[in-house]
C-alpha positions in Angstrom: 113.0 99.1 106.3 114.6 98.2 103.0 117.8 99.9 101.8 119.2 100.6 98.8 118.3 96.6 98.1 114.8 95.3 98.8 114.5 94.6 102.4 118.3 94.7 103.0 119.3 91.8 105.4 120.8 94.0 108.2 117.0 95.4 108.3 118.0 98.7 107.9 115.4 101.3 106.9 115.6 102.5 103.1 113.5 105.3 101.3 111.6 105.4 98.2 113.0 106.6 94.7 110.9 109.6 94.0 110.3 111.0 97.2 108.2 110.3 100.6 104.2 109.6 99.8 103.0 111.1 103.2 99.3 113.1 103.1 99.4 112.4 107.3 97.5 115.7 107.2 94.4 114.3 105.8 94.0 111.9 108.7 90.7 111.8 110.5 89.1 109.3 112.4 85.9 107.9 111.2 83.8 104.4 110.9 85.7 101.8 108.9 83.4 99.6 105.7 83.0 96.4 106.2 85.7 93.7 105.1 85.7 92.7 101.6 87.9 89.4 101.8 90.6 90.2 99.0 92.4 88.0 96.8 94.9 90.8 96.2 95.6 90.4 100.0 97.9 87.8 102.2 98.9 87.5 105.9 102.7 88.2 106.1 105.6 87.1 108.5 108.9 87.5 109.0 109.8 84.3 106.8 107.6 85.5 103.6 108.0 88.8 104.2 111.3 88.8 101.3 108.4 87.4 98.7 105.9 90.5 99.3 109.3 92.6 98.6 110.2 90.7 95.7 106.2 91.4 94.4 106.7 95.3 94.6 108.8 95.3 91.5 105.8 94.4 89.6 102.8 96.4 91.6 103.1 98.6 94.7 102.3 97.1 97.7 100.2 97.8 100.8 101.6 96.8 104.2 99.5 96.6 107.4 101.3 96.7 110.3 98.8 95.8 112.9 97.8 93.7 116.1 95.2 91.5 117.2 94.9 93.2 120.1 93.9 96.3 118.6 90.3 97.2 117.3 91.4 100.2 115.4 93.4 97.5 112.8 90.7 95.4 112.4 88.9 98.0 111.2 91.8 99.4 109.1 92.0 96.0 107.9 88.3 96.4 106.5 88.6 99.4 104.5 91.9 98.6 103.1 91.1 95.1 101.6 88.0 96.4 100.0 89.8 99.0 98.6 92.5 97.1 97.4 89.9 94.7 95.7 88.6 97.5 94.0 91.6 98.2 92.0 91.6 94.7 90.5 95.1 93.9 91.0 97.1 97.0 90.5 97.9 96.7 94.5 98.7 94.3 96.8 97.9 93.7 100.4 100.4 92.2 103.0 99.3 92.0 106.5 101.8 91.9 109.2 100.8 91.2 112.9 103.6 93.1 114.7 103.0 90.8 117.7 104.4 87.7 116.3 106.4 89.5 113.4 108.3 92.9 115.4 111.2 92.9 113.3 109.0 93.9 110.7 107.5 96.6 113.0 110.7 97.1 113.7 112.4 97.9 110.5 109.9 100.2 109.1 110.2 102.7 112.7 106.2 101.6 113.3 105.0 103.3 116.7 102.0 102.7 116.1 99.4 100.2 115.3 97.9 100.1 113.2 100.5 101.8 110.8 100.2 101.4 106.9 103.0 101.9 104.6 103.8 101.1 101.0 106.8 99.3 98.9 107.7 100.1 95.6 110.7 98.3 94.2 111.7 97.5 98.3 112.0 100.8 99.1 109.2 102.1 101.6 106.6 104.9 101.4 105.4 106.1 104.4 101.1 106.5 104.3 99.6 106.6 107.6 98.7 106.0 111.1 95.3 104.9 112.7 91.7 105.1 110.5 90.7 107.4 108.0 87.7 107.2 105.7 88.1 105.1 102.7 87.9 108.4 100.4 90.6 109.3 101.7 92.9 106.1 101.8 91.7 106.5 98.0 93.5 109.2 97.7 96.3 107.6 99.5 96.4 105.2 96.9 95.7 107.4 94.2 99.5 108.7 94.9 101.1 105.5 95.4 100.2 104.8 92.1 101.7 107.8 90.5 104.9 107.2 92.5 105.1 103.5 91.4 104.1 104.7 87.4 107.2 107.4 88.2 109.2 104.4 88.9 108.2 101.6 86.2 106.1 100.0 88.4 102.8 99.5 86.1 102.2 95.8 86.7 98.7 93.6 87.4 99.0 91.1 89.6 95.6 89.9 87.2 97.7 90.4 84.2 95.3 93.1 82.8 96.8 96.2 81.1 94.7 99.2 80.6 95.4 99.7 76.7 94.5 103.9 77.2 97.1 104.5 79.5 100.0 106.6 77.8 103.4 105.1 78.2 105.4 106.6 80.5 108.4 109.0 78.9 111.7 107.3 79.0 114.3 109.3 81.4 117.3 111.4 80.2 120.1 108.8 79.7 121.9 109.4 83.2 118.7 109.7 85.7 118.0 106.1 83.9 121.7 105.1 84.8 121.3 106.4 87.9 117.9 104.4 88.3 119.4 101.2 87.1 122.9 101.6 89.3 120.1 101.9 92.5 118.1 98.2 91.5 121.9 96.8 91.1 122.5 98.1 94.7 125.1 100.1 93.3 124.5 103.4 95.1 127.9 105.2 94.0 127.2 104.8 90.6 123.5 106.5 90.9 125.2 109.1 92.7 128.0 109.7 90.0 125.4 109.4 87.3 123.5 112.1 89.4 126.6 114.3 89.8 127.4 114.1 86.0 123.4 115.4 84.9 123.4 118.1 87.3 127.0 119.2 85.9 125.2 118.9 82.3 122.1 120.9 83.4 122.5 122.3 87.2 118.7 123.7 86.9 117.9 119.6 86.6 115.1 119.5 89.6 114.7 116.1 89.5 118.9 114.9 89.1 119.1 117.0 92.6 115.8 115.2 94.6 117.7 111.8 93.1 121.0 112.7 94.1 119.8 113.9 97.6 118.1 110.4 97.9 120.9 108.4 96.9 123.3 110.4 99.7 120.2 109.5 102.4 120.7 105.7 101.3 124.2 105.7 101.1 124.1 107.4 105.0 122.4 104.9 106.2 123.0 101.7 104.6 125.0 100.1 106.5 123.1 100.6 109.7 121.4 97.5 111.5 118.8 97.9 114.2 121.6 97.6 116.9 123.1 100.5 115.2 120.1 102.7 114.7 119.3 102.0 119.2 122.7 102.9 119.5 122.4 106.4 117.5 119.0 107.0 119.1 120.5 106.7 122.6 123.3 109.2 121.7 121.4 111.4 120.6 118.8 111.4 123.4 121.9 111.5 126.1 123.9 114.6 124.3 121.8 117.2 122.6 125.3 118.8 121.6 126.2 115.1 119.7 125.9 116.3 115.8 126.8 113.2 114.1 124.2 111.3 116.5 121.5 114.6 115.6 121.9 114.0 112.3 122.1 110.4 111.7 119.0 109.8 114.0 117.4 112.4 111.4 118.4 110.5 108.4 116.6 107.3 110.1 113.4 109.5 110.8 113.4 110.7 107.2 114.0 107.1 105.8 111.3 105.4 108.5 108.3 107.9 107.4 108.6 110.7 110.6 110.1 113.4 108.7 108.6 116.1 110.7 110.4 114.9 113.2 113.9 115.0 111.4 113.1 118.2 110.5 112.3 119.3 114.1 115.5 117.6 115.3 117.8 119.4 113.1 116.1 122.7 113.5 116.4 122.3 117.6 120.1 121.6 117.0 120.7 124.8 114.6 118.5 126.9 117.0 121.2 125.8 119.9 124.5 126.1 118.2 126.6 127.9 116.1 129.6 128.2 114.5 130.9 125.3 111.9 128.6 123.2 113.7 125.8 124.9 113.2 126.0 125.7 109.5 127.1 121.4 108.8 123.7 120.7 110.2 121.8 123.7 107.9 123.5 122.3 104.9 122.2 118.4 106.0 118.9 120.1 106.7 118.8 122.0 103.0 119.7 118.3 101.5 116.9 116.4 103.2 114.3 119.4 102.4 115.7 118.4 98.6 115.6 114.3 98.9 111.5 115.0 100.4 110.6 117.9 97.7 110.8 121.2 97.9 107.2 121.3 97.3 106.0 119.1 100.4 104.4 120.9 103.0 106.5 119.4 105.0 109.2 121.1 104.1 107.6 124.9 103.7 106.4 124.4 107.4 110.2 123.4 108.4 111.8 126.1 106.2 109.5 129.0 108.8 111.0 127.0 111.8 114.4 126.8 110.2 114.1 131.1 109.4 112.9 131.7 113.0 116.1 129.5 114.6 118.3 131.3 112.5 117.3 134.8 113.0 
């Protein structure tokens, strides 16, 4: 996935600005619409991939991560292109067939096919796996939306503007220096700029989600593909490996499987103690902040985290 640039070259895995879209438990399986052929919508390899990146600075876009050889995309496919169509340009559609394109599988931590995920501004948001009823990728959508308005991403790709929608509020000075220093790839700066508001204002909710964020990208952006195998392996081969624990965390968080950070770092806590012990609470307490404390994610972690611990 993309790092603190839009699909980094290295092909690291980024994360999105405002927090992971993930409403994974919604999914149900059910009979897909028919295809709507979308003009919103375009096949996707690892060559044109950069321009679909490029486009999520203007609208949020879809990805499909799928495979010919798999009925359950096809009918994914369905559902999401006549959705897309129905929102008249405010989304776009990239499909990616992972069998001729697996570095794109690849960088986004894809299992699965099919998988769907979301840009916005080249940084991903996971969505889901598998089919759901189109009400419910609605609702899917229905969020990516908010977290591209949350970000300045309000474009058409049809040009049309709604004229009733209220302007979005302009951020405090340093969250929008800290916002700009992230699109310049300067992820030192967004965290100073962070550091400075919550110095200002240390009840400032949002300076410490964006300063959690920024440490997550800063973590892992210098990690390739080679490097992230290489972490997984550790990890899987010592259990009592923290730096591996964690790092492998920080690429489940920024590839979508966040329960599955959280799990990791709670197995290690409930295993270990001393110094150890308390470094991987603290990393734990940061990634609950760069997801939301309000995700569910994060209360159902937070039990599992009070039960290792006591």
């Amino acid at each position: 996935m993309s790092q603190n640039s839009p699909m980094a070259p290295n092909g690291a895995p980024g994360i999105n600005l405002r927090g992971a879209v993930d409403l994974s438990a919604l999914k149900n399986r059910a009979t897909a619409a028919p295809s709507t052929p979308s003009p919103y919508a375009v096949d996707v390899n690892e060559q044109s991939f950069q321009e679909l990146v490029q486009l999520s600075s203007k609208v949020p876009v879809v990805v499909l991560l799928g495979s010919a050889r798999s009925h359950q995309s096809s009918v994914v496919t369905g559902v999401l292109e006549g959705i897309v169509n129905e929102y008249g340009g405010q989304l776009a559609l990239g499909r990616v067939d992972v069998d001729s394109s697996p570095q794109i599988a690849q960088a986004f931590g894809a299992s699965a096919v099919p998988t769907v995920v979301a840009l916005i501004k080249g940084q991903p948001v996971p969505m889901f796996e598998g089919e759901l009823p189109a009400e419910q990728i609605k609702e899917f959508f229905t969020e990516l939306l908010k977290v591209a308005a949350s970000n300045g991403v309000t474009g058409n790709l049809g040009g049309a503007q709604d004229p009733e929608a209220p302007a979005e509020p302009p951020l405090p000075p340093l969250h929008q220096a800290a916002r700009d220093a992230i699109d310049a790839g300067d992820l030192l700066l967004a965290q100073t700029s962070y550091e400075k508001a919550l110095a200002e204002m240390p009840s400032d909710a949002a300076a410490k989600v964006g300063l959690a964020q920024v440490h997550l990208m800063r973590r892992t952006a210098e990690l390739n593909v080679a490097d992230a195998e290489a972490l997984r392996a550790r990890a899987a081969g010592d259990p009592d490996d923290l730096e591996a624990t964690l790092s492998v965390a920080d690429l489940d968080v920024t590839g979508g499987h966040v329960e599955d950070a959280f799990a990791r770092i709670v197995k290690f806590i409930g295993t270990h103690f001393g110094p150890e012990r308390d470094t991987a609470r603290v990393r734990l307490l940061e990634l609950y902040d760069a997801i939301g404390v309000s995700d569910p994610r994060v209360s159902a972690s937070r039990q599992a985290l009070a039960r290792a611990l006591f």
